[in-house]
C-alpha positions as CSV (number, residue, x, y, z in Angstrom):
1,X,0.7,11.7,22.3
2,X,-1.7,9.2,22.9
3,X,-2.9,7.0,20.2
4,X,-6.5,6.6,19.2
5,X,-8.6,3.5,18.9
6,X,-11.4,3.3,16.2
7,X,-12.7,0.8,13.6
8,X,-12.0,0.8,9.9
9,X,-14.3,1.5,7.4
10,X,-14.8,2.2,3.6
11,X,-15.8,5.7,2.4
12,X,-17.7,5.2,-0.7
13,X,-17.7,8.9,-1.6
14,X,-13.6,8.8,-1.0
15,X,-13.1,5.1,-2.3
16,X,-10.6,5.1,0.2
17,X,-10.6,3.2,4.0
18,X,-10.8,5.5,6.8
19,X,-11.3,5.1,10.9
20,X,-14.5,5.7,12.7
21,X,-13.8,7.2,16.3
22,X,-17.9,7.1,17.1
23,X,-21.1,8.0,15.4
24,X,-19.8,11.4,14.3
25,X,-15.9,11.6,14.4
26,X,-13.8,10.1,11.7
27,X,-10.1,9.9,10.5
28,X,-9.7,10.8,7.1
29,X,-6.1,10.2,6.7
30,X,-5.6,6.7,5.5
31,X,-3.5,6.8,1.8
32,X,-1.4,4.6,0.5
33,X,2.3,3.8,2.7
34,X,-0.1,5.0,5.8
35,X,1.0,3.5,9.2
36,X,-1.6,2.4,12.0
37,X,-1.7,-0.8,14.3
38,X,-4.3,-3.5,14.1
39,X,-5.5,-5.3,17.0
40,X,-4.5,-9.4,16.3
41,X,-5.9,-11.6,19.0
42,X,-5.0,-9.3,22.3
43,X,-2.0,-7.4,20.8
44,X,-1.7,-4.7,18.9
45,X,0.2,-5.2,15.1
46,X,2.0,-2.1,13.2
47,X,1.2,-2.3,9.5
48,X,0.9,-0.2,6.3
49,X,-2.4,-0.3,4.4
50,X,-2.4,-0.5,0.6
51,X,-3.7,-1.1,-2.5
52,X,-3.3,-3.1,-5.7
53,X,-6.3,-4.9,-6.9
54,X,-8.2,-4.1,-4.1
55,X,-7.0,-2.6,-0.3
56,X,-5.3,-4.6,2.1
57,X,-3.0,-4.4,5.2
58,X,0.9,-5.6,5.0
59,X,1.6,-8.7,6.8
60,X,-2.1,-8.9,8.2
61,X,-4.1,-12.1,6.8
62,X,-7.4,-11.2,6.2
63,X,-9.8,-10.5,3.3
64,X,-12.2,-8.2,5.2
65,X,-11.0,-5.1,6.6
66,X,-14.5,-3.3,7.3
67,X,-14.7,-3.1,11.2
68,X,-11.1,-4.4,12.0
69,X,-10.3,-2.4,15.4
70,X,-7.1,-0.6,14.4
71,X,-5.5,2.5,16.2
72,X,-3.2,5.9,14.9
């Protein structure tokens, strides 16, 4: 199966993260533990995204994760 590239993005209404495939097509299957890769420079990362304090992605440095390109 071929995996699909989009941009994350926070869902107010869910207070959860979830991928935007184009104006009206979203992934609504980001929880806790979930796998996805996230594009770092011009390759392609695997990673987990969480949450503690706030949500973030294992192993990735950033403090903004609204409009990383990431792919399931």
């Amino acid at each position: 199966m071929e995996k699909r590239q989009g941009a994350l993005y926070f869902d107010r209404e869910e207070e959860r993260y979830n991928i935007r495939f184009g104006l009206e097509e979203c992934y609504h299957g980001l929880y806790c533990g979930g796998g996805l890769e996230v594009l770092v420079g011009k390759r392609w990362v695997r990673t987990r995204i969480e949450k503690a304090a706030d949500w973030y992605l294992v192993g990735i440095d950033t403090d903004w994760l609204d409009g990383l390109r990431v792919r399931v």
